[in-house]
C-alpha positions as CSV (number, residue, x, y, z in Angstrom):
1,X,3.6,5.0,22.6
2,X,7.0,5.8,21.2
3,X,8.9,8.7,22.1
4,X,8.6,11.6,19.8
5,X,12.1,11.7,18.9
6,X,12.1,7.8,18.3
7,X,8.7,8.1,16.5
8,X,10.0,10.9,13.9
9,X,13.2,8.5,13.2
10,X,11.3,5.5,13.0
11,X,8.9,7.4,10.1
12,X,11.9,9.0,8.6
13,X,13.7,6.1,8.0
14,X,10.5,3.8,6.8
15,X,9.1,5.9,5.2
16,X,11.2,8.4,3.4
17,X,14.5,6.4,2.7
18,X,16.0,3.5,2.7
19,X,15.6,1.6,6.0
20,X,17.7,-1.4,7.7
21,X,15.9,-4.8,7.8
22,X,17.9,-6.6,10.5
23,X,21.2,-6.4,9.4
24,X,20.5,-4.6,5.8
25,X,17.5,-4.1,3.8
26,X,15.8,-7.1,1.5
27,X,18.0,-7.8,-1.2
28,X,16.6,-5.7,-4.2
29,X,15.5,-8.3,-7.2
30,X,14.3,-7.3,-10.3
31,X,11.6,-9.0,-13.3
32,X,10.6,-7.7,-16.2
33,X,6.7,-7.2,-16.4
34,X,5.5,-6.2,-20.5
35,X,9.2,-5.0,-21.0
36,X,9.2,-2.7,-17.8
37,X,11.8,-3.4,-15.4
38,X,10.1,-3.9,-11.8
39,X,12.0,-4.1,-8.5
40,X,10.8,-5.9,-5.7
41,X,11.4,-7.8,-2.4
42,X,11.2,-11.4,-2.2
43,X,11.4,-12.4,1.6
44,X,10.0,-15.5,3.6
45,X,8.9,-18.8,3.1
46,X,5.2,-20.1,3.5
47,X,2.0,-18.4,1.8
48,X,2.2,-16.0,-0.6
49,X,1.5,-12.3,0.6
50,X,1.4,-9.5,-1.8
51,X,2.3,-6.1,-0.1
52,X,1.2,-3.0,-2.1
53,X,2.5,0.2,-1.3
54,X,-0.2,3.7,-2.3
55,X,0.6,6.7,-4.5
56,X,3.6,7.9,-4.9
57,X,5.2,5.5,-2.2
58,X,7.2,2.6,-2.7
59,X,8.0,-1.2,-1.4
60,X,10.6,0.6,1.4
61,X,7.2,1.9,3.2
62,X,6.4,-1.8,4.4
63,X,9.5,-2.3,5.7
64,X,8.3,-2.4,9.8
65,X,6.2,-5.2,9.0
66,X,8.5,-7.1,7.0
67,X,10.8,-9.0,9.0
68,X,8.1,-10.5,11.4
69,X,5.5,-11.1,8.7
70,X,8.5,-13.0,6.8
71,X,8.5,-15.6,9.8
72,X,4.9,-17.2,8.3
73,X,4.8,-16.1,4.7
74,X,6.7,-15.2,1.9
75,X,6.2,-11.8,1.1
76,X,6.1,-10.4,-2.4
77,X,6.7,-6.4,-2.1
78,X,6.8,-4.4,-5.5
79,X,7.8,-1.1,-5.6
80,X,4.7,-0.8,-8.7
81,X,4.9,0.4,-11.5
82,X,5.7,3.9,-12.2
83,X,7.2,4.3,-8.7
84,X,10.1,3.9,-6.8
85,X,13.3,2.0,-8.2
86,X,10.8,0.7,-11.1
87,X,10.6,1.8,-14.5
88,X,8.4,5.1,-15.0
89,X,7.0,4.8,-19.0
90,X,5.3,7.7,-19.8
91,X,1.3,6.2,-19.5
92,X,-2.1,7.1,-18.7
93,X,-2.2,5.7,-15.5
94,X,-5.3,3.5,-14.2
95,X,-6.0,1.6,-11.6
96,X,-6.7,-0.6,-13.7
97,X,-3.2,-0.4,-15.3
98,X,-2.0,-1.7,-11.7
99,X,-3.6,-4.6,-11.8
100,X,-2.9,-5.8,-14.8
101,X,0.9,-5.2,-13.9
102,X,-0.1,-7.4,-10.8
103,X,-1.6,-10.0,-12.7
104,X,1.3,-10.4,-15.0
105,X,4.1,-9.9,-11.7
106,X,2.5,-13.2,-9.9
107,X,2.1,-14.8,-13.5
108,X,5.2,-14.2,-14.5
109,X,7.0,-15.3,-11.0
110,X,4.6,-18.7,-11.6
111,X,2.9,-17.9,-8.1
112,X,-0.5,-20.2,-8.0
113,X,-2.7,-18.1,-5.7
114,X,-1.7,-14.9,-3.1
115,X,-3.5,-13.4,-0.2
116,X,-3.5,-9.1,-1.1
117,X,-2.5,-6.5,1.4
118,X,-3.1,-3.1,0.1
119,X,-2.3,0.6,1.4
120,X,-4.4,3.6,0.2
121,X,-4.2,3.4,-3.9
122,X,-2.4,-0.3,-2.9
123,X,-6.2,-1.3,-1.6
124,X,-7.8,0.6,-4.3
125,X,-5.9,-2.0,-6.9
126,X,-6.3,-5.3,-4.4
127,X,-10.1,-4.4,-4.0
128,X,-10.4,-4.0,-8.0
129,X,-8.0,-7.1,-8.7
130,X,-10.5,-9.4,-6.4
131,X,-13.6,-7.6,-7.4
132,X,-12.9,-8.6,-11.3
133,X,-11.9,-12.1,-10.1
134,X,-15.6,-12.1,-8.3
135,X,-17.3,-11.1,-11.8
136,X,-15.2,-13.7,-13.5
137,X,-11.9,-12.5,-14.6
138,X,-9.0,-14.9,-15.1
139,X,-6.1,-13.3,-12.5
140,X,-3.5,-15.3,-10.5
141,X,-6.6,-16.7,-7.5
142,X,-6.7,-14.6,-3.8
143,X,-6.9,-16.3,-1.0
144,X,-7.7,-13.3,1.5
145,X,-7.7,-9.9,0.9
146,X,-6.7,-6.8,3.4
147,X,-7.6,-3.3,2.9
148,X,-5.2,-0.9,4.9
149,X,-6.9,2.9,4.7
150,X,-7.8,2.1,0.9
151,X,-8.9,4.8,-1.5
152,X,-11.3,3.5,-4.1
153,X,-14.7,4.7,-3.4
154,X,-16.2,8.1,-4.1
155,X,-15.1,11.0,-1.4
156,X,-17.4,13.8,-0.1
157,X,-14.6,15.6,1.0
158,X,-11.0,16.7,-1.7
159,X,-8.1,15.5,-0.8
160,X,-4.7,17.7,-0.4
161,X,-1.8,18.0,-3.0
162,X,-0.7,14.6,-3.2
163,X,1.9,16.1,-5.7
164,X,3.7,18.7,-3.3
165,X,6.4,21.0,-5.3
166,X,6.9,23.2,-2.4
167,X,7.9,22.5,1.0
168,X,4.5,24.1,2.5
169,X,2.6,21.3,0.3
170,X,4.8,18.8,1.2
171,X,3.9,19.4,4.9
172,X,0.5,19.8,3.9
173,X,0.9,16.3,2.8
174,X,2.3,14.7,6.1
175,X,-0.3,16.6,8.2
176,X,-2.6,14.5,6.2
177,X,-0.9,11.4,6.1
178,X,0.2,11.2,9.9
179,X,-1.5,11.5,12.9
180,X,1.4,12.8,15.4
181,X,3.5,15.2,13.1
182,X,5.3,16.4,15.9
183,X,8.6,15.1,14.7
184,X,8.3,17.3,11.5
185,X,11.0,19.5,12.0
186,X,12.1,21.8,9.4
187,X,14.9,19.7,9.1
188,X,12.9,16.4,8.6
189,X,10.7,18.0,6.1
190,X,13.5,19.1,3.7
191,X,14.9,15.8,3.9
192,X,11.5,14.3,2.7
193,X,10.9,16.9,0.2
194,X,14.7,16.3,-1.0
195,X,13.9,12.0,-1.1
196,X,10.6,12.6,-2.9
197,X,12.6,15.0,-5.8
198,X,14.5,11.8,-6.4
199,X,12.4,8.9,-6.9
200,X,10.9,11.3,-10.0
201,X,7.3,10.1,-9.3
202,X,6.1,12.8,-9.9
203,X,4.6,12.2,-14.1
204,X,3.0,8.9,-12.6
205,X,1.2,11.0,-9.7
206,X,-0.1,13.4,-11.9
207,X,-1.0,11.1,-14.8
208,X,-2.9,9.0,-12.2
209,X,-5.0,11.7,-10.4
210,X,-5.3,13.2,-14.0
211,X,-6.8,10.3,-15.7
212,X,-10.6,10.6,-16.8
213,X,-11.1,6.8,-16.4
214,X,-9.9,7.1,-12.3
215,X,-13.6,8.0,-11.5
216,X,-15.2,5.3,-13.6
217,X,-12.7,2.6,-11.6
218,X,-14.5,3.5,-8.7
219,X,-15.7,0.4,-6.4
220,X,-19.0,2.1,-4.8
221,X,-20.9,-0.6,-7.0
222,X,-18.4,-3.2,-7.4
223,X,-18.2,-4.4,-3.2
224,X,-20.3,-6.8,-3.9
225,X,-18.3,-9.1,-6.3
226,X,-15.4,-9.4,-3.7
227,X,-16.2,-12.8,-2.4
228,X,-12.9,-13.5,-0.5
229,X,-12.4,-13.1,3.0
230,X,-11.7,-9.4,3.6
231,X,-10.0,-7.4,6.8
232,X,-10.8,-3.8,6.5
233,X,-8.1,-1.8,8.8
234,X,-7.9,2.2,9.1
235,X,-6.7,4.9,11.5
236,X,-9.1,6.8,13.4
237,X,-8.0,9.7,12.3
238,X,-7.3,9.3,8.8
239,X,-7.5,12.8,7.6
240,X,-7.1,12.1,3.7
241,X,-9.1,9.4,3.8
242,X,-11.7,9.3,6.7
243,X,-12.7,6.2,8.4
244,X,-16.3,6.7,6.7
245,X,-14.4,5.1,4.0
246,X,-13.4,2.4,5.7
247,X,-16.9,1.9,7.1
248,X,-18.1,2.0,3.4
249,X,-15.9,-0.8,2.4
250,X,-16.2,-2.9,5.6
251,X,-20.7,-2.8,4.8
252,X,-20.3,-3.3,1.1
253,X,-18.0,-6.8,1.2
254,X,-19.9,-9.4,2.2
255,X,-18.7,-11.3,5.6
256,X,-15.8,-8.5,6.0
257,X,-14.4,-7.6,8.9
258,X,-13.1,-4.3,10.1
259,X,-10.6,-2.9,12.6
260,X,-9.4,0.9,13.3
261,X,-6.7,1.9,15.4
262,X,-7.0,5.1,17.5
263,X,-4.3,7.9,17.4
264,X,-3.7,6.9,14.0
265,X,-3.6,8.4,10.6
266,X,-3.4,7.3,7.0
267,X,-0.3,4.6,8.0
268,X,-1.2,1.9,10.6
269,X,1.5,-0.2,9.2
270,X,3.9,2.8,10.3
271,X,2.0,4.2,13.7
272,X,0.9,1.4,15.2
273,X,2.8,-1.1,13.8
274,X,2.6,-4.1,17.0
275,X,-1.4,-3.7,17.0
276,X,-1.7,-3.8,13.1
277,X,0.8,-7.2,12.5
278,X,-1.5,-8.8,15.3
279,X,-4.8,-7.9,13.7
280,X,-3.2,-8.7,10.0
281,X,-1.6,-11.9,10.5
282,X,-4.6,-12.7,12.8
283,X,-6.6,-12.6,9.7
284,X,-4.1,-14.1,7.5
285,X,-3.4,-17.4,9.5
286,X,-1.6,-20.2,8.7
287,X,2.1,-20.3,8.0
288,X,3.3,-23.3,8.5
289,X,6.8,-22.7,6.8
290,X,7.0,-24.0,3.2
291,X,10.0,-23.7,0.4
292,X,9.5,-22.0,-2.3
């Protein structure tokens, strides 16, 4: 296990701001997806992987996994719409919204099929995007699909401020989010709150959790037309989502397989990052190293 002081940087930096990725970050590209300007990361070679970030986070959270995962497959990491460095319209929010955005982001970058890795409200849109490709839709084909703590189906329990405008809720937040919050310092949770001011999220976190339609997106009856291979991953202690969840998702999907990681919250990708690339590109496979 990391050393707290190590552990807190490591978060800080993945998490919060902008990270170094060997010798710099992923150069930052750019496409334009129904006129909005959408910034991404475009790293690897081999098969397509779609990294997709949850609510109010952005393509930067991903970045621990990204330079070993970029070894067997080309990564595809959007910051989505309505977050991050992307363009922030002024919408009603959906989930379904996201993955028409998806839809259009593989179209338009001409990619053929894609396996989906998705974190929180990232899974929520994967699950949803390979659930209507089940009942028939016509959407860019998934090859395997990975559910990482994934919001989606109905909760027994409410979940915290997830659109903190105080210091005390932003802590509120990470005491959700992480299991070892022992590097919050007072100093570390100003410089979060500070980042989180300035991505200006904050409309497209409030339109989402707003929206009346949010509840009839939910997948509690839709599990069963997701007919590609699924990994179902999820932190023990996942305080804003619990592993029940997880549990739910792993039942209701036909054939899918699930793994949790103890003395672990919300972020497997972030606390236990070794044990969650072996179990993901376990399931993913392949690789051999293509152009693209």
């Amino acid at each position: 296990m990391r050393g707290n002081k190590k552990f807190g940087l490591i978060l800080l930096l993945a998490v919060f701001t902008v990270p170094a990725f060997g010798q710099g970050q992923p150069p930052d590209k750019t496409i334009a997806v129904f006129g909005q300007t959408i910034h991404y990361f475009d790293i690897g070679s081999g098969p397509v992987v779609v990294l997709l970030h949850g609510l109010g986070s952005r393509k930067d959270d991903w970045l621990p996994v990204l330079e070993p995962m970029a070894q067997k497959y080309r990564l595809l990491v959007p910051d989505q719409i309505g977050f991050g460095k992307s363009d922030k319209p002024l919408l009603d929010y959906s989930v379904q919204t996201y993955v028409d955005f998806l839809n259009e982001f593989l179209r338009q970058l001409k990619v053929e099929k894609a396996s989906l890795v998705g974190e929180s409200l990232g899974g929520w849109i994967a699950a949803l995007y390979a659930a209507e490709i089940g009942g028939g839709a016509h959407l860019i084909p998934v090859e395997k699909l990975a559910l990482v703590d994934a919001a989606g189906l109905k909760q027994d329990t409410p979940i915290p401020d997830l659109n903190p405008s105080s210091l005390a809720a932003m802590r509120g937040v990470m005491e959700a989010v992480f299991y070892d919050t022992s590097w919050l310092t007072e100093d570390a949770l100003r410089k979060i709150f500070t980042d989180k001011l300035a991505v200006h999220d904050s409309y497209t976190v409030r339109s989402f959790l707003g929206n009346p339609t949010r509840d009839k997106e939910r997948l509690d009856d839709r599990l069963a037309s997701i007919k590609v291979p699924t990994l179902v991953t999820w932190g023990k202690q996942d305080k804003l989502l619990p592993i029940a969840s997880g549990e739910r998702y792993a039942a209701g999907i036909a054939g899918a397989k699930m793994v949790s990681f103890d003395k672990c919250g919300h972020v497997p990708p972030i606390e236990k990052t070794e044990e969650f690339l072996a179990v993901l590109t376990g399931f993913l496979g392949g690789g051999a190293l293509a152009a693209h």
